[in-house]
Biopython code that builds the backbone (N, CA, C, O; Angstrom):
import numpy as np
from Bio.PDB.StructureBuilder import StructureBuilder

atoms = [
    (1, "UNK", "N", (27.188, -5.132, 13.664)),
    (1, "UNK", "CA", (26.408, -6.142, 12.992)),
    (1, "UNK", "C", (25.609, -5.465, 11.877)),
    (1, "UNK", "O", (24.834, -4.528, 12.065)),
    (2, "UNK", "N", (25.873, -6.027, 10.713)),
    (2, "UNK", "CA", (25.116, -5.161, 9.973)),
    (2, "UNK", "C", (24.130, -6.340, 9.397)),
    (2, "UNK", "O", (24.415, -7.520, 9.195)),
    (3, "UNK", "N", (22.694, -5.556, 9.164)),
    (3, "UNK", "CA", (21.595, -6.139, 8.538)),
    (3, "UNK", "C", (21.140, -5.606, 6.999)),
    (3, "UNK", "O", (21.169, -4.464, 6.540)),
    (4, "UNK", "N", (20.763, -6.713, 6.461)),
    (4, "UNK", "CA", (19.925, -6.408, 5.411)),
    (4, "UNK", "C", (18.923, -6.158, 5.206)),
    (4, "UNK", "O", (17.995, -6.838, 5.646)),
    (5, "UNK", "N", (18.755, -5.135, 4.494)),
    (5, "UNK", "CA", (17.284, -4.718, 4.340)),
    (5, "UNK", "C", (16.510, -5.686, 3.586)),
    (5, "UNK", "O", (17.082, -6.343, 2.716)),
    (6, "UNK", "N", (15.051, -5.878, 3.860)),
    (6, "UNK", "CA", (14.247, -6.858, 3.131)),
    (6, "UNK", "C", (14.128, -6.298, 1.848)),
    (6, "UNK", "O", (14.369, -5.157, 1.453)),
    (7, "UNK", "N", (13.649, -7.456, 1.175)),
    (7, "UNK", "CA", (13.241, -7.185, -0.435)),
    (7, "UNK", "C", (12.504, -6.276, -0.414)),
    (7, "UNK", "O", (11.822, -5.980, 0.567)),
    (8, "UNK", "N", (12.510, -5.651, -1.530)),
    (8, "UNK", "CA", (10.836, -4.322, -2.007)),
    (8, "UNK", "C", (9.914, -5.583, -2.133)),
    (8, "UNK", "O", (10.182, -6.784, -2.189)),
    (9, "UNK", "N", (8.545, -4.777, -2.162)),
    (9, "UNK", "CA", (7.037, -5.649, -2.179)),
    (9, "UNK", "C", (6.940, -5.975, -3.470)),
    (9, "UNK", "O", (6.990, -5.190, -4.417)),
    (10, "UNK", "N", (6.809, -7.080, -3.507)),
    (10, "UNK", "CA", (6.273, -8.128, -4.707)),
    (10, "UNK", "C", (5.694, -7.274, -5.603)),
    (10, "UNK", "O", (5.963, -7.245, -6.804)),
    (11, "UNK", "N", (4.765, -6.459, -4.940)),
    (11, "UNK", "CA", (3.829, -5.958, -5.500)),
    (11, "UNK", "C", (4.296, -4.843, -6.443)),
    (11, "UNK", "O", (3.547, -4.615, -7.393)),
    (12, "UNK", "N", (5.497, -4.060, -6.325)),
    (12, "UNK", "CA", (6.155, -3.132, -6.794)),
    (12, "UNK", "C", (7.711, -2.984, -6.693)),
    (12, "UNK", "O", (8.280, -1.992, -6.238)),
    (13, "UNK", "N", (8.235, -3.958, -7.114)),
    (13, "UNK", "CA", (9.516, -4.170, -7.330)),
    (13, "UNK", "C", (10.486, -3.292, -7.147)),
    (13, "UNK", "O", (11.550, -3.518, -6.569)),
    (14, "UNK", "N", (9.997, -1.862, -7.833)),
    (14, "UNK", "CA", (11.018, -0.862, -8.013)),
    (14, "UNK", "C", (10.312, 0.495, -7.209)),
    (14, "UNK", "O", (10.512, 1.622, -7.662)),
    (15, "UNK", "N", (9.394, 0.264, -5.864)),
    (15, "UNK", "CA", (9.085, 1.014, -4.969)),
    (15, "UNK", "C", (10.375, 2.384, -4.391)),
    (15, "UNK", "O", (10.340, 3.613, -4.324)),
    (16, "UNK", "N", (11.394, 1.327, -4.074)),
    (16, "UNK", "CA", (12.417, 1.955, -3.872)),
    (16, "UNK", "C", (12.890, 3.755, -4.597)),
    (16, "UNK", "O", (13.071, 4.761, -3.911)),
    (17, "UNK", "N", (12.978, 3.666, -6.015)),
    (17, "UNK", "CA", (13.077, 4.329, -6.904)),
    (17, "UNK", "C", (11.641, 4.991, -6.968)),
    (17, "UNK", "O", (11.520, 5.127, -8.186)),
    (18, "UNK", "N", (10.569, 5.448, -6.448)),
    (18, "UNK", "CA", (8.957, 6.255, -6.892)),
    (18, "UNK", "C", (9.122, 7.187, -5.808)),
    (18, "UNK", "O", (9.361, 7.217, -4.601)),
    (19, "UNK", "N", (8.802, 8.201, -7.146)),
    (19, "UNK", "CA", (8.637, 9.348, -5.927)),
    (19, "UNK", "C", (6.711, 9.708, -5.307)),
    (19, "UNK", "O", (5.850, 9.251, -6.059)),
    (20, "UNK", "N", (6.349, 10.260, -4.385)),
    (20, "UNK", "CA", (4.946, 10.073, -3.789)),
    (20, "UNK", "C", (4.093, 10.167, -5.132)),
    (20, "UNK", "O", (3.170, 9.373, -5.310)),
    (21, "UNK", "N", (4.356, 10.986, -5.924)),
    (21, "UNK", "CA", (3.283, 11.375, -6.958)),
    (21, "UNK", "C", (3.468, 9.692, -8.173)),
    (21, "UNK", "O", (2.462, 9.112, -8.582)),
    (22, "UNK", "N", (4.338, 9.405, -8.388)),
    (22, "UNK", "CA", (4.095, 8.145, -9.237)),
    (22, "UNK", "C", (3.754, 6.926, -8.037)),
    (22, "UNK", "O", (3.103, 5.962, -8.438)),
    (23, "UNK", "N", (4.088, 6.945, -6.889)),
    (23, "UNK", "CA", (2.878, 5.919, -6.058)),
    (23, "UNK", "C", (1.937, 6.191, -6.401)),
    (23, "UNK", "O", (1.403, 5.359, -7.134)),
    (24, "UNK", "N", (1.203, 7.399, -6.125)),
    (24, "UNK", "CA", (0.240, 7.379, -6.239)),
    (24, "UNK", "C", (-0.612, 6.857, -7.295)),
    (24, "UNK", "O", (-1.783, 6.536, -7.095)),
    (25, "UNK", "N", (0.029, 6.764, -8.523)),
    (25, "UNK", "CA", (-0.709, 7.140, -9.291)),
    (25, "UNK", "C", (-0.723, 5.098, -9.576)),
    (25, "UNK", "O", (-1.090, 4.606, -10.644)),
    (26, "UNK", "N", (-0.359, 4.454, -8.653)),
    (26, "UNK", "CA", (-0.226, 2.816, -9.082)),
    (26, "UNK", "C", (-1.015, 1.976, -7.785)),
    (26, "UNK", "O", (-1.347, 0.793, -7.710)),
    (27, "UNK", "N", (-1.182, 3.236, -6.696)),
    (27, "UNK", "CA", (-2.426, 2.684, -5.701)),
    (27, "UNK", "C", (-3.988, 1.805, -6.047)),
    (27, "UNK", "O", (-4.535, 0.830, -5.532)),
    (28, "UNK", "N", (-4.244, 2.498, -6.901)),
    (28, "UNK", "CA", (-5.886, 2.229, -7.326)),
    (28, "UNK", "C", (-5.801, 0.935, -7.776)),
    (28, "UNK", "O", (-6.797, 0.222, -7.652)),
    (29, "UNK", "N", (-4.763, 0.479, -8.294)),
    (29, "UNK", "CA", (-4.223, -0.863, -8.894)),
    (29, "UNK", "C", (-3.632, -1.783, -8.238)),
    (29, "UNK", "O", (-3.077, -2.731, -8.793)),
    (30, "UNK", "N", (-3.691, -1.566, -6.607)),
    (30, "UNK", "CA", (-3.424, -2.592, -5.694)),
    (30, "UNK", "C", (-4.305, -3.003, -5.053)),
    (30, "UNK", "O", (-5.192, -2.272, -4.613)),
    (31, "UNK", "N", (-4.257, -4.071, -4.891)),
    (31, "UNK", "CA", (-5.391, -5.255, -3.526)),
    (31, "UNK", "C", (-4.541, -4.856, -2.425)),
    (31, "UNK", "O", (-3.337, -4.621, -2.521)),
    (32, "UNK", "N", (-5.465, -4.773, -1.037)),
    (32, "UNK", "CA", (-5.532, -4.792, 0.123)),
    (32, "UNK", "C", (-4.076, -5.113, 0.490)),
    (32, "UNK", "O", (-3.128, -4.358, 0.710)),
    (33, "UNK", "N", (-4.207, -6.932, 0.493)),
    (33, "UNK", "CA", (-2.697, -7.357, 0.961)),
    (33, "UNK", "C", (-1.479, -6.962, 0.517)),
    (33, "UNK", "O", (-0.374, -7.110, 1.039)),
    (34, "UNK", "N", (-1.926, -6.228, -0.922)),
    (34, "UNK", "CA", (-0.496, -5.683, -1.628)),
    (34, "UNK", "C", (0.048, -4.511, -0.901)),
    (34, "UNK", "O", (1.143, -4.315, -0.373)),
    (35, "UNK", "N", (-1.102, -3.728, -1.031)),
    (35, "UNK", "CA", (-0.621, -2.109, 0.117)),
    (35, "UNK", "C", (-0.340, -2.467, 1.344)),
    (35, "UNK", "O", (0.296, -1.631, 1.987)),
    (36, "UNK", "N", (-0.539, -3.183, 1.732)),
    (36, "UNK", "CA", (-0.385, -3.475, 3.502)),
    (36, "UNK", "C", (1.270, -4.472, 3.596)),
    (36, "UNK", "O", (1.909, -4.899, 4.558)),
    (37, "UNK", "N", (1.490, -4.538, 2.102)),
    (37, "UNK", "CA", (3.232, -5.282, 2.283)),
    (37, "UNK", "C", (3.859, -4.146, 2.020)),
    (37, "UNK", "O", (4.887, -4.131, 2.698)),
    (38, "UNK", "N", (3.749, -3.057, 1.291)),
    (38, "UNK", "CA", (3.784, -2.028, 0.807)),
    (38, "UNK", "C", (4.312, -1.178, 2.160)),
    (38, "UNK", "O", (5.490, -0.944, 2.430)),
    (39, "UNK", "N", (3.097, -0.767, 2.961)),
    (39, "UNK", "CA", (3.433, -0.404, 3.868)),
    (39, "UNK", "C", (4.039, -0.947, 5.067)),
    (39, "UNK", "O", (4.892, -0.208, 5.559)),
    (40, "UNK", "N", (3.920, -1.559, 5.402)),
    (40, "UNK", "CA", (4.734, -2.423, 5.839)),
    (40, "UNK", "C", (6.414, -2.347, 5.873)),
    (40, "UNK", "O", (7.130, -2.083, 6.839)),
    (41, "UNK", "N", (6.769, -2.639, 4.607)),
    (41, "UNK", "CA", (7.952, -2.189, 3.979)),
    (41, "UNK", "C", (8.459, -0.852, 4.241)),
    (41, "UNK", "O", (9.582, -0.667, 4.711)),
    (42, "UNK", "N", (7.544, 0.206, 3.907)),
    (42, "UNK", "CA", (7.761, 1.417, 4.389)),
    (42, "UNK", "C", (8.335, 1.490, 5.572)),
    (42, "UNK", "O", (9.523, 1.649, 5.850)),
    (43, "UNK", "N", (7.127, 1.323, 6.460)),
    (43, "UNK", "CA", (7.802, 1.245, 8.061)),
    (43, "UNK", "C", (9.014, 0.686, 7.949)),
    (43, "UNK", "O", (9.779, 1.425, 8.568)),
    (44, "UNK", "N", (9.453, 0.015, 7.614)),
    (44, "UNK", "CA", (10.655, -0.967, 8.372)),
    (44, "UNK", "C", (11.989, -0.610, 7.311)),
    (44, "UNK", "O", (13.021, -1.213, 7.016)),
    (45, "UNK", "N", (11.406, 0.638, 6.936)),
    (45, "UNK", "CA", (13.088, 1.323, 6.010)),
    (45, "UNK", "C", (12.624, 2.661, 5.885)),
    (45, "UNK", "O", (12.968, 3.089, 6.986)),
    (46, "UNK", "N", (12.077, 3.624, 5.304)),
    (46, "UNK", "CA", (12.456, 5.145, 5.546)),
    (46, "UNK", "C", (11.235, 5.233, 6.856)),
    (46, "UNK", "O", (11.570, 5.459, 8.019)),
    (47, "UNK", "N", (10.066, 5.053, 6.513)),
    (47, "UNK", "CA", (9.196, 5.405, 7.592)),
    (47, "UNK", "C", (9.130, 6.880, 7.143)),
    (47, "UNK", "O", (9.334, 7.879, 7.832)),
    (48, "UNK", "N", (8.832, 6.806, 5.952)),
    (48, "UNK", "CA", (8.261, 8.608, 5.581)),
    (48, "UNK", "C", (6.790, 8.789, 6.016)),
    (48, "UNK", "O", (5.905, 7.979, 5.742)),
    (49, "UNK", "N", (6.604, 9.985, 6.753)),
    (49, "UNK", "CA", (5.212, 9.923, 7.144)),
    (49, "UNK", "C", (4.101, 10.313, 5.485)),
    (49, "UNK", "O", (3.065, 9.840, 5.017)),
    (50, "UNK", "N", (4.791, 11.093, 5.198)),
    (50, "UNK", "CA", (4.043, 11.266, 3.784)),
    (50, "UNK", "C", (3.519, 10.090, 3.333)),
    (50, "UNK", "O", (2.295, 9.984, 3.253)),
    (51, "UNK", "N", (4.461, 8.905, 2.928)),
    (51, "UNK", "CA", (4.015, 7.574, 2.432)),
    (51, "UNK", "C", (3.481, 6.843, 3.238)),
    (51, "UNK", "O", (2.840, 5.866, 2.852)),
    (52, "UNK", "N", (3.610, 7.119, 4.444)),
    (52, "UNK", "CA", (2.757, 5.985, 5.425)),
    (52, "UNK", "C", (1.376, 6.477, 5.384)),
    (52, "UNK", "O", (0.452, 5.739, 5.040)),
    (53, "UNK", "N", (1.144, 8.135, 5.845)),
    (53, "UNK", "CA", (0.121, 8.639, 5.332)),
    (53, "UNK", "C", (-1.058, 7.697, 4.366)),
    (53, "UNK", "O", (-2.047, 6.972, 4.467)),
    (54, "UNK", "N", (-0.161, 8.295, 3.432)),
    (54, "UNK", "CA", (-0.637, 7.894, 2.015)),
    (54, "UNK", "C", (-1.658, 6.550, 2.152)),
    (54, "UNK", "O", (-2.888, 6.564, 2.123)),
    (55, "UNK", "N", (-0.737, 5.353, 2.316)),
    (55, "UNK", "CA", (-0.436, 4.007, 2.241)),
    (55, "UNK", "C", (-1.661, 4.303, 2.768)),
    (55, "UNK", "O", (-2.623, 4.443, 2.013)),
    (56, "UNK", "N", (-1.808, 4.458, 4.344)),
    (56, "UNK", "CA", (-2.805, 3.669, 5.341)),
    (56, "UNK", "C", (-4.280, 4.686, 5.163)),
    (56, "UNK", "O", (-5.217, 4.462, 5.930)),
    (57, "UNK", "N", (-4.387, 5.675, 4.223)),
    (57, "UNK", "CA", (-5.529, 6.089, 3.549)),
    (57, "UNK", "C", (-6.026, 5.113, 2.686)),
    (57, "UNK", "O", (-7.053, 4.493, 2.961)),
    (58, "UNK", "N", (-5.237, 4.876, 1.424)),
    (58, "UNK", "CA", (-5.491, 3.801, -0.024)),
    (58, "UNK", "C", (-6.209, 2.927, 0.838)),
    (58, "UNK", "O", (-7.436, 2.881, 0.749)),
    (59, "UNK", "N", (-5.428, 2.042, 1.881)),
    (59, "UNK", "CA", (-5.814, 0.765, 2.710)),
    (59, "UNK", "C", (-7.398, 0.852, 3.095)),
    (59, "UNK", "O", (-8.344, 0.111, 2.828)),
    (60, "UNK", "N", (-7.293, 2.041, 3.818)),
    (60, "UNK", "CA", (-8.737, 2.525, 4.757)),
    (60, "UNK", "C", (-10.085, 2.663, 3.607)),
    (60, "UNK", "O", (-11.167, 2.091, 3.741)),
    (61, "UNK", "N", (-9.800, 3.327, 2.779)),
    (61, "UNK", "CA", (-10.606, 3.607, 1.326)),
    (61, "UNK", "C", (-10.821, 2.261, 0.518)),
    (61, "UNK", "O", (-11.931, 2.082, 0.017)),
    (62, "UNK", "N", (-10.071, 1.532, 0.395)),
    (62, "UNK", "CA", (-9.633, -0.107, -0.603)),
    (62, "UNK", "C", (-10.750, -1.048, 0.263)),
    (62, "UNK", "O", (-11.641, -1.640, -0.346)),
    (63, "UNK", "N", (-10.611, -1.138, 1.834)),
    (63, "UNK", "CA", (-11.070, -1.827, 2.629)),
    (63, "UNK", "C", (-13.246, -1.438, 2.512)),
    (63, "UNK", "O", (-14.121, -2.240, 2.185)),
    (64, "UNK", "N", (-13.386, -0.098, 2.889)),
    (64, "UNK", "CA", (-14.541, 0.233, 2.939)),
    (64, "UNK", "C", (-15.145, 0.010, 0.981)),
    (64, "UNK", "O", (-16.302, -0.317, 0.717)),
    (65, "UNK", "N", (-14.610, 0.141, 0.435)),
    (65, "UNK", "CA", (-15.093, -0.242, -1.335)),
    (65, "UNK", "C", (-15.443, -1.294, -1.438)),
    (65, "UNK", "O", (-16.534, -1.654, -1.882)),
    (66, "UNK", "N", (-14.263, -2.202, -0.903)),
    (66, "UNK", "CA", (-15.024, -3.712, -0.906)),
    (66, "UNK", "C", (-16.106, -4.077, 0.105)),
    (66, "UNK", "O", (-16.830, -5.068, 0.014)),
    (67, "UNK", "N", (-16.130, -3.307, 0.926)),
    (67, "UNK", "CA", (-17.345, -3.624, 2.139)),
    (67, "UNK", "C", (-18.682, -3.285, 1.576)),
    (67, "UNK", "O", (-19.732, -3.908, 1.731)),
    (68, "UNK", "N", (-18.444, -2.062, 0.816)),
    (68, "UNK", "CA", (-19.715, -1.602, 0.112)),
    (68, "UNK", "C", (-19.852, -2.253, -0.988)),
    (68, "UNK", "O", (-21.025, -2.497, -1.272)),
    (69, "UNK", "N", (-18.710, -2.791, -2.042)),
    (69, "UNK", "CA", (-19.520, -3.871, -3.135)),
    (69, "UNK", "C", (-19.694, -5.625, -2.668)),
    (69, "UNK", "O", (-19.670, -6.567, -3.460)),
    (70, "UNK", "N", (-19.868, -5.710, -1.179)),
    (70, "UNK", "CA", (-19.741, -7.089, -1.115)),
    (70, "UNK", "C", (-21.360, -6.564, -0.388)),
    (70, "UNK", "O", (-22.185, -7.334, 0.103)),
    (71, "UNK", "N", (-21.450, -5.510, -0.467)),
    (71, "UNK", "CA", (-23.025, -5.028, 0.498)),
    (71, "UNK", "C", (-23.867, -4.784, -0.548)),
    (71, "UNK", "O", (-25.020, -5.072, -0.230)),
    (72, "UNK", "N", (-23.771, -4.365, -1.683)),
    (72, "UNK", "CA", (-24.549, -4.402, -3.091)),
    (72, "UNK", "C", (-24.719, -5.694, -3.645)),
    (72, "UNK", "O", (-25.776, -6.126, -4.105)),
    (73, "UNK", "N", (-23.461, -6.392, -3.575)),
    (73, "UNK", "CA", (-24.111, -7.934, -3.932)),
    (73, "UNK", "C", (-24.867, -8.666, -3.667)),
    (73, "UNK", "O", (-25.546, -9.479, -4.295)),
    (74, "UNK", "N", (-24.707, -8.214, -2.084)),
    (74, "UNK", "CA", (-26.225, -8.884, -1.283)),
    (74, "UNK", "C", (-27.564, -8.488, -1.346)),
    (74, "UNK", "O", (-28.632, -9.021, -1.040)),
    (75, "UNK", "N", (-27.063, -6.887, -2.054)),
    (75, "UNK", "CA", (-28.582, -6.570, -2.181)),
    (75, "UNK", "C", (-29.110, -5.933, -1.112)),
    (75, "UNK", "O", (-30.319, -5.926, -0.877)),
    (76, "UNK", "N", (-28.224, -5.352, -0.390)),
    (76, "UNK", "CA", (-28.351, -4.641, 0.773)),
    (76, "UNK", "C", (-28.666, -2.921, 0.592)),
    (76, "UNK", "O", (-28.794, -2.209, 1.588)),
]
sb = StructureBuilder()
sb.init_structure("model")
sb.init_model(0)
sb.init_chain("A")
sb.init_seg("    ")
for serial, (resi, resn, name, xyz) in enumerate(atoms, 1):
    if name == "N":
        sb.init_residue(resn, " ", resi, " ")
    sb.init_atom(name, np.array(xyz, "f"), 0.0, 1.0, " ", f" {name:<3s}", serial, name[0])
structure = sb.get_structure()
């Protein structure tokens, strides 16, 4: 039975084709839900630890930025 692999992430069409150093360099320029389809994707076709790595750092870092500018807005 053979399966198809899912689409690349919306978010980066041509993921497929990047090597770690040009991810990187298109992280800072993703929202939350984008990296987390991102990775996601990862998992569920090479599952490179390098890029999962990667991925679920950006996520962890992306997540606490907005915690801290939604904590300055308040004036906290």
């Amino acid at each position: 039975m053979r399966t198809t692999a899912p689409p690349a992430p919306r978010a980066c069409p041509n993921y497929d084709e990047l090597t770690l150093p040009q991810l990187r360099a298109r992280l800072r320029r993703l929202t939350v839900p984008q990296l987390e389809e991102i990775l996601e994707y990862e998992k569920a076709n090479e599952d490179r630890a390098s890029f999962v790595g990667m991925l679920a750092r950006r996520i962890g870092n992306a997540r606490k930025a907005e915690e801290e500018q939604d904590d300055s807005a308040e004036g906290k």
